[in-house]
N, C-alpha and C positions, 0 to 999 in steps of 0.2 A: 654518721658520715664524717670522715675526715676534711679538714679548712681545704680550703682549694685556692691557691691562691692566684690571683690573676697574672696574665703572662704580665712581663715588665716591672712587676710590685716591687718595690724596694726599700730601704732607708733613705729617705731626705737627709744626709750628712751635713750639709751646712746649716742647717737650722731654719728658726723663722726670720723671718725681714727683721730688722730694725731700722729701713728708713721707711715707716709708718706713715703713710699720707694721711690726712682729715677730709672725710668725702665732704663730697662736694653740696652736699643738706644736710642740714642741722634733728641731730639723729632725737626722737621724742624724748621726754623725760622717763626714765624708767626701761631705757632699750635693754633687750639680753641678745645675751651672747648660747644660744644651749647647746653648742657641741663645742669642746674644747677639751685639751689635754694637759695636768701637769707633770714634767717629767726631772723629778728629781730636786734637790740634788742626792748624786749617787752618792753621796758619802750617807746621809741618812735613809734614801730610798732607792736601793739597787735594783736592776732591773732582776728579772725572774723569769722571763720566758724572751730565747731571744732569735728562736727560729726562725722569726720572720722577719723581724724587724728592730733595729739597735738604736736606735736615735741620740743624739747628743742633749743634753740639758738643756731644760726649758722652766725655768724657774717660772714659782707663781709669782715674784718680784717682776718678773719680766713678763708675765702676760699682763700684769695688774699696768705699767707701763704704756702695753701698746691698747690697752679697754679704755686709758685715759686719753691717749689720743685721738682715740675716734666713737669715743663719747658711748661707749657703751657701761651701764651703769648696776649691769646683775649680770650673771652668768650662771652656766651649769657644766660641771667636771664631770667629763666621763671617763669612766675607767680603762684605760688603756688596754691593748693586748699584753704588752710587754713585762707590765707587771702582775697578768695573772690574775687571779683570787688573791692576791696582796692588795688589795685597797685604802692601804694606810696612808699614803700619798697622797689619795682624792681625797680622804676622810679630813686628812687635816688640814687640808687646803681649806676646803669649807668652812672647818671652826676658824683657821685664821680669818679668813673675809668676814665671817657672821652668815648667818642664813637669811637674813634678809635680803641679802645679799648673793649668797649662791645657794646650789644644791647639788646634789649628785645622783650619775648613775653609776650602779657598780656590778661588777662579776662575783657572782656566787656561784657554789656548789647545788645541784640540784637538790641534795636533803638538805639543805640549810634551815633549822630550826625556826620557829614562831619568836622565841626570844631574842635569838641574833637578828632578825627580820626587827623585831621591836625598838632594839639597840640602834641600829641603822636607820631607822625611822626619825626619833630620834637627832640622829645625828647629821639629820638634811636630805638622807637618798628617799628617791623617789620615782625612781625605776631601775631594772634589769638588766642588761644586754647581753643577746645572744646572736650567735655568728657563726658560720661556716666560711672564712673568709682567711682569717690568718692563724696561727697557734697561739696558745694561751687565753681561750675562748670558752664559755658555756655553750655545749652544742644545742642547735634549733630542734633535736630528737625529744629536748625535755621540754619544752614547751606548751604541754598543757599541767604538765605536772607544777611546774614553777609557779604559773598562772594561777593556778589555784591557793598556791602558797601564799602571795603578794594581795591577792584581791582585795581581803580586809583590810589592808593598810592603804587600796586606794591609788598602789604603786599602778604602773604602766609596765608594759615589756617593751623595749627597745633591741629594733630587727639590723642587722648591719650585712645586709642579703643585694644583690641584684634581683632586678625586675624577672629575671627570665625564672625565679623562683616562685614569686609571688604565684601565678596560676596554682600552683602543687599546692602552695600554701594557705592560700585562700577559704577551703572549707574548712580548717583545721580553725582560721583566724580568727572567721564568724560566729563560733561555738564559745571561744575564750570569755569570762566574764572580766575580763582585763581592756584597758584601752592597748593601742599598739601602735610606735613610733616606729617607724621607717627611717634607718639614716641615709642621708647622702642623697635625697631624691632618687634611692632605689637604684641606682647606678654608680656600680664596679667594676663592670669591665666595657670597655672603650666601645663594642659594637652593640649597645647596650639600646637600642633605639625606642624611639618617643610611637612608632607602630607595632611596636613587638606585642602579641596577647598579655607577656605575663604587664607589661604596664598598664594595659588598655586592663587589666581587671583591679591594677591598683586605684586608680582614678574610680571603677564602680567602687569599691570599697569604701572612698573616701566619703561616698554619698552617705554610709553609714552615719556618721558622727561618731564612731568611735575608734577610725584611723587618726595618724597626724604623719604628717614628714615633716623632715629636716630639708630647708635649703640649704647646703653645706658641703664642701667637699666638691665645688661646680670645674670638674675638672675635663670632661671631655664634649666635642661639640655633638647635637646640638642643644647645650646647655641651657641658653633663651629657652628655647619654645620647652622644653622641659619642663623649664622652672613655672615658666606660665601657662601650662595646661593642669598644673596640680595647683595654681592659685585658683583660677577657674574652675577649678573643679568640686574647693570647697576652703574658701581663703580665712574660715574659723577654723580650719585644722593644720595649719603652716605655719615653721615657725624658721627664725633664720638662725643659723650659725657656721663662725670661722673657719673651725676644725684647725684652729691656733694647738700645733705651731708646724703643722701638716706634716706629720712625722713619715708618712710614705709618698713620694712624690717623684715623679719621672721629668718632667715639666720644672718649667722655671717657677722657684718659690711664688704663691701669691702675696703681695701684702692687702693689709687687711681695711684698710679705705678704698682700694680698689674695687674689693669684693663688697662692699656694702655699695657703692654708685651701678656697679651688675644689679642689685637688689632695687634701686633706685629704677633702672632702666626695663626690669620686668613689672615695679609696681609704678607707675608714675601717681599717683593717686594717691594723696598724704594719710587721708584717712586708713587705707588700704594697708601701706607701709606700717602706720599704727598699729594697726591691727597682729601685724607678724612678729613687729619688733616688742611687742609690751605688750597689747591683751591679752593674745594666743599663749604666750612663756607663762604669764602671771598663772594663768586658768589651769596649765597643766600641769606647773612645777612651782607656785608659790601661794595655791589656795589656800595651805594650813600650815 
């Protein structure tokens, strides 16, 4: 199946914020950041796939900037559309930062070798992503195939799907010996609602323990009760991120202390918050 992209998707042209607020609580030691994108610079990392989406420069200098403003202290790169199966941008992000630091997800080719898989290990990544969403994408067709690929390494597959998918995709999920990250809270396109089946079957899944989402990407309403029926639903498989430097965006940029006090205002519960911003990230993307 060819990407579909949702009506309105665009390029964000002005970029991300840079007047960076500091929320308004003091975010735990060890917060991450697990969706996030570097993009460029094009002089060393041109883009490669520009079908969907052309975003302007978003140095890792300048994300590294707005993580120290609002106190976020790991992160994870994920590989863009834009640049395709060129993942040398994410790759080197990471070694700049250290892995203790970050890690990544990236796009590969469905036959991607056991060795290249080892390499990339290796070198911080630690999950997948696949999408039917924009160009420059591994499609959700290989999906078991990948799975099997990744398993010994412990990787995850990371979904960048709407909710109205999940139902189709669900018996397919169950089978995977892979965990599987949902981005975006399962919602990409605006009429995308919190009663729809295919959500109401993401939430059973979560029962599993071996889903996780992303709170990230909180762009259409009703985003509240979204966000907090998948804490509710299983608040050891959630995790938060910016989705810095929001390279598709129809809406006025978010900045990114904004978006962490929305996080504050679905979890009010410190312990709880802990749990999203540092134990859930450590567990999935920094146990080894």
């Amino acid at each position: 199946m060819t990407a579909q992209r949702p009506a309105g998707f665009r390029t964000n042209k002005s970029g991300f914020r840079r007047d960076v607020s500091t929320p308004r609580f003091l975010l735990p030691s060890g917060a991450c950041d697990t969706h996030m994108h570097i993009v460029g610079p094009f002089e060393s990392y041109p883009l490669r796939e520009t079908g969907t989406l052309q975003p302007p420069e978003s140095t890792l200098d300048d994300y590294v900037r707005t993580a120290q403003t609002i106190g976020i202290a790991r992160n994870v790169i994920v590989q863009p559309s834009f640049f395709a199966r060129d993942n040398t941008c994410t790759l080197d992000s990471v070694q700049r930062l250290g892995q203790d630091r970050a890690r990544a997800v990236v796009v590969v080719d469905s036959d991607i070798d056991d060795a290249s898989i080892a390499t990339m290990h290796a070198q911080g990544v630690r999950g997948i992503r696949l999408q039917r969403i924009v160009s420059g994408g591994t499609s959700i067709d290989d999906l078991e195939r990948i799975a099997a690929r990744i398993s010994v390494f412990g990787w995850h597959i990371q979904l960048f799907v709407d909710a109205a998918e999940v139902a189709e995709l669900a018996p397919r999920i169950r089978t995977l010996p892979v965990a599987v990250v949902f981005d975006h809270m399962a919602q990409v396109h605006r009429d995308s609602g919190v009663t729809d089946p295919g959500f109401t079957e993401l939430l059973k899944l979560m029962d599993t323990g071996r889903i996780w989402v992303k709170l990230s990407n909180a762009r259409f309403p009703p985003e509240a009760e979204r966000a907090k029926a998948l804490i509710a639903a299983n608040d050891e498989r959630v995790v938060w991120g910016s989705d810095w430097p929001h390279v598709a965006y129809e809406e006025d940029v978010p900045e990114e202390g904004a978006l962490l006090n929305a996080l504050a205002d679905w979890v009010p519960d410190e312990q709880t918050r802990k749990r999203i911003l540092v134990d859930n990230p450590s567990a999935l993307y920094f146990k080894d």
